[in-house]
C-alpha positions, 0 to 999 in steps of 0.5 A: 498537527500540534508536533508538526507546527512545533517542528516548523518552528524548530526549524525556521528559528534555528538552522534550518537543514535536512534532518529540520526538513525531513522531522517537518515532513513526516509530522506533516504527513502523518496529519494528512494521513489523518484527513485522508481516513476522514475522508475514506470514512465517508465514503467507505459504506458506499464501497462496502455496498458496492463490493457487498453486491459483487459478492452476492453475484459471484457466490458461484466462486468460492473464496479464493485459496491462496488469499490467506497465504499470500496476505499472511506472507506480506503481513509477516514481511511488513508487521513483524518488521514495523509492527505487531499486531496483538489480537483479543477479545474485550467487553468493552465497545471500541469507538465505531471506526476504530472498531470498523477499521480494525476488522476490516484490516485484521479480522477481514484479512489478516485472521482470514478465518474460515466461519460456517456457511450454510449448504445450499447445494441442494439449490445447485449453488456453491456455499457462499463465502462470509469471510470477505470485506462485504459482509465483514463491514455488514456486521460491523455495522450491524454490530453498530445497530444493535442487531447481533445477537450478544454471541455473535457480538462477543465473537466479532469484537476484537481489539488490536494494539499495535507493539514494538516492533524490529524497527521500532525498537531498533530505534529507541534502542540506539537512542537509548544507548546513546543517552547512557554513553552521555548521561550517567546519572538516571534522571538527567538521562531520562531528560535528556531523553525526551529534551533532546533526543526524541522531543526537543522541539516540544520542550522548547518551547512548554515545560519539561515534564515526565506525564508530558513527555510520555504523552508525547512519546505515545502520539509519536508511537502512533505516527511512527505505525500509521505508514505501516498500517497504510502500506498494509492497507494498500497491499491488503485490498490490492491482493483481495481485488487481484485475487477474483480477477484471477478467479474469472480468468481460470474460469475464462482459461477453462471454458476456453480450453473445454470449447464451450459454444454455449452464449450463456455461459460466454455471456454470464463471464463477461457479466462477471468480468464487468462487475469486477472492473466497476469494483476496481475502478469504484475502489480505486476512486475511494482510496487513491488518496491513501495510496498517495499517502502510501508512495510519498512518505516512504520514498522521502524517507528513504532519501532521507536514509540514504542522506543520513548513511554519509553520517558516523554511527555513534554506537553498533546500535544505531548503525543496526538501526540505520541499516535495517530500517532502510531495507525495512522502507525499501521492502515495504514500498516494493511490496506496495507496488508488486500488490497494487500492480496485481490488480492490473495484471490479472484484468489483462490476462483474460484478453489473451485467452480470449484472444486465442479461443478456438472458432469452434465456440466463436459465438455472437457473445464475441463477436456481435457488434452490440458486445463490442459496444458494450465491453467499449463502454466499459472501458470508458467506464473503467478509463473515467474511474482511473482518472478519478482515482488519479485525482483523488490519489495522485499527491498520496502517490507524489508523498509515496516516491518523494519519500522512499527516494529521498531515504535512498539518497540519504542512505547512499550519502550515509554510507560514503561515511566512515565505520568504525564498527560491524553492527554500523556496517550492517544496519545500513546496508540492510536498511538501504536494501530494504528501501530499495526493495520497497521503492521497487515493489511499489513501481512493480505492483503500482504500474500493473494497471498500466500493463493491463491497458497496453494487453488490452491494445494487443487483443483488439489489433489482433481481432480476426477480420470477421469479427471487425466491425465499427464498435471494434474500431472505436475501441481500438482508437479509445485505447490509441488516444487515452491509456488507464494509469496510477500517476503522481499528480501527473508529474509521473506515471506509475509503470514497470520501468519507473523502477529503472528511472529511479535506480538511475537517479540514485546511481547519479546521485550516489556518483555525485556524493562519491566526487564531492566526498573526495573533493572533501577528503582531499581538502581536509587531507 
């Protein structure tokens, strides 16, 4: 906040342009990422209890196999990139919700390792499955109570410390070479450093001092990684919530393709399919603001990128840099979207199954008029989740777009600039990919939930006519008159062709900067 009313300043002082406007909303998102985990804190052993009780009714299905490889994949692509993260033990006790949040975003799904269960197969139940958020955020609050044992204690506490990482560093680096091709003399380079480059409008306004300026630089360091932790955030509880979704679906696909006839085992699937929809739409009304978060900080950088590509790199660091952070941004939003749409997907799947399954294990489970009611009363559950999530979600979403799109727009406008050097060219078609790949996974994996709702659409008009009764009629004009999507305050609605709108707003406006930089060349010629 301190940074941010600083910027402002800056900015209404001196001459206010697009650099002024994209320091101002970064520092202004990073304070709302703030008060946004606030508010998640209050809410998060709710949902943790919630989720807790999921589990404990699903310990028929085991953990799911390939959730460790997939969140390994995604924390590659996203962490070595942005961030790294460094794991070890400590004696001393972090502060709880730092603590909490660190297991839950590492120790949970990061380190994914595999603890002891104990064997219940003499009762006839799968091993029950420790490593998932639930019982994750027990201990951490048992830990909290004092009651884990010292052994269990030292095993669980875990400290992570973000370092540098390529972008980051690629950064700092160009800075740094910049300050040596101006500066000679080492202590007037280490002023200029912070003076000018990195905190010019701190100093502009208090004392210039080393201890301040290292201070600063920290708060700046955590800003920096606090978008990559939410993106992470976002992909990481979309791919936990997709993977048991995907798990009652095979179960559905088996017990569909064997023709089981038997009610209670249709019943027990429908019972498992519920729980998991209540659980998605509970998260997602916990944690909409943070995918809001999430959508507009990259979006807008990425237009600020693309606006900045129009502009001459001063060495082959800084045009690597520029580059590789803007494929960086645009990965990382794609990334968002393709997990966060997952979720959507995989509770579409199970209506197509069900939709195809064999006469032979038709059953009053299906087609009973009280099912009917029940499965519409869910949806209106799952419909008034969404809304909710909307709301509490729709300006993180906004902050998501606003940025990666304007990061793009500046790339596009960087690039119309002449290069003197290889390195330049690199960093900023690299950086300009990575932001289109973010933007577009982001669309892919936000507009899943809307996916999901129109298979729902398809399944009940296709319901044979034996089945059709007044329940079935109500769902399909519920579904008629209303649709469950992630939107942007509104304004927009996250869905597999926002990415084509979004590749044609750049198009036009990539076509607008080419007609004025020619206007421009011409002029000056």
């Amino acid at each position: 906040m301190f940074l941010c009313v600083l910027q402002i300043r800056k900015a209404v002082t001196n001459e206010f342009n697009v650099f002024q406007v994209a320091y101002v909303t970064r520092y202004a998102a990073s304070t709302y990422v703030g008060l946004v985990f606030l508010e998640l804190a209050r809410k998060w052993n709710k949902l943790m209890r919630k989720w807790k009780e999921v589990e404990e009714e699903m310990k028929k299905y085991e953990f799911p196999k390939k959730l460790n490889r997939t969140i390994a994949s995604s924390n590659v692509c996203i962490a070595v990139s942005g961030h790294v993260s460094r794991v070890k033990s400590v004696t001393s006790n972090p502060p709880q919700g730092v603590r909490i949040y660190h297991r839950l975003l590492y120790e949970g799904f990061l380190l994914q390792r595999k603890q002891k269960r104990k064997d219940s197969s003499k009762k006839g139940r799968l091993k029950e499955p420790r490593n998932n958020l639930a019982h994750l955020h027990q201990r951490a609050m048992e830990e909290r109570e004092g009651t884990l044992t010292s052994a269990r204690r030292e095993k669980a506490r875990i400290e992570s410390r973000p370092t540098p990482g390529v972008e980051y560093f690629l950064h700092q680096a160009s800075r740094i070479y910049r300050v040596a091709e101006c500066q000679e003399d080492q202590e007037k380079a280490i002023k200029f450093f912070f003076s000018n480059l990195t905190l010019s409008h701190v100093f502009k306004y208090i004392p210039y001092s080393i201890p301040t300026s290292l201070v600063f630089q920290y708060w700046l360091f955590q800003i920096h990684f606090a978008f990559t932790y939410i993106d992470l955030f976002v992909m990481i509880i979309s791919l936990s919530l997709a993977s048991r979704m995907k798990q009652v679906t095979t179960n559905i696909k088996k017990t569909s393709k064997k023709e089981i006839a038997d009610i209670e085992a249709w019943h027990q699937l429908r019972e498992d399919y519920t729980r998991l929809s209540n659980l998605c739409h509970s998260v997602n009304a916990t944690i909409s603001n943070v995918i809001l978060v999430s959508f507009l900080p990259n979006i807008f950088t990425i237009l600020t990128q693309v606006y900045n590509s129009l502009k001459p790199r001063q060495n082959y660091v800084e045009a690597i840099y520029f580059y590789f952070s803007l494929v960086f941004l645009i990965s990382r939003t794609a990334m968002v979207v393709i997990c966060g749409a997952t979720v959507y997907e995989e509770s579409r799947r199970p209506l197509n199954i069900l939709n195809s399954v064999s006469p032979k294990v038709y059953n009053k489970e299906i087609t009973n008029q009280n099912v009917w009611k029940s499965i519409r009363e869910d949806y209106v559950r799952l419909a008034k989740l969404c809304d909710l999530i909307n709301k509490r979600l729709c300006w993180l979403i906004i902050i998501s777009y606003l940025t990666n799109i304007y990061h793009i727009l500046a790339q596009l406008f960087s690039s119309l600039k002449p290069m003197d050097d290889t390195f330049q060219k690199v960093y900023i078609y690299v950086s300009f990919f990575l932001l289109i790949l973010r933007v577009t996974l982001v669309c892919f994996f936000g507009g899943g939930v809307y996916e999901e709702h129109g298979e729902i659409v398809k399944v009940l008009t296709a319901v044979p006519s034996s089945a059709y009764n007044m329940e079935v009629e109500r769902f399909v004009s519920h579904l008629t008159t209303s649709e469950i999507v992630l939107t942007g305050r509104h304004f927009f609605k996250i869905t597999r062709n926002l990415i084509l709108k979004v590749a044609s707003a750049v198009v036009t406006y990539e076509l607008v900067l080419i007609q004025f930089n020619s206007k421009e060349f011409k002029r000056k010629n």
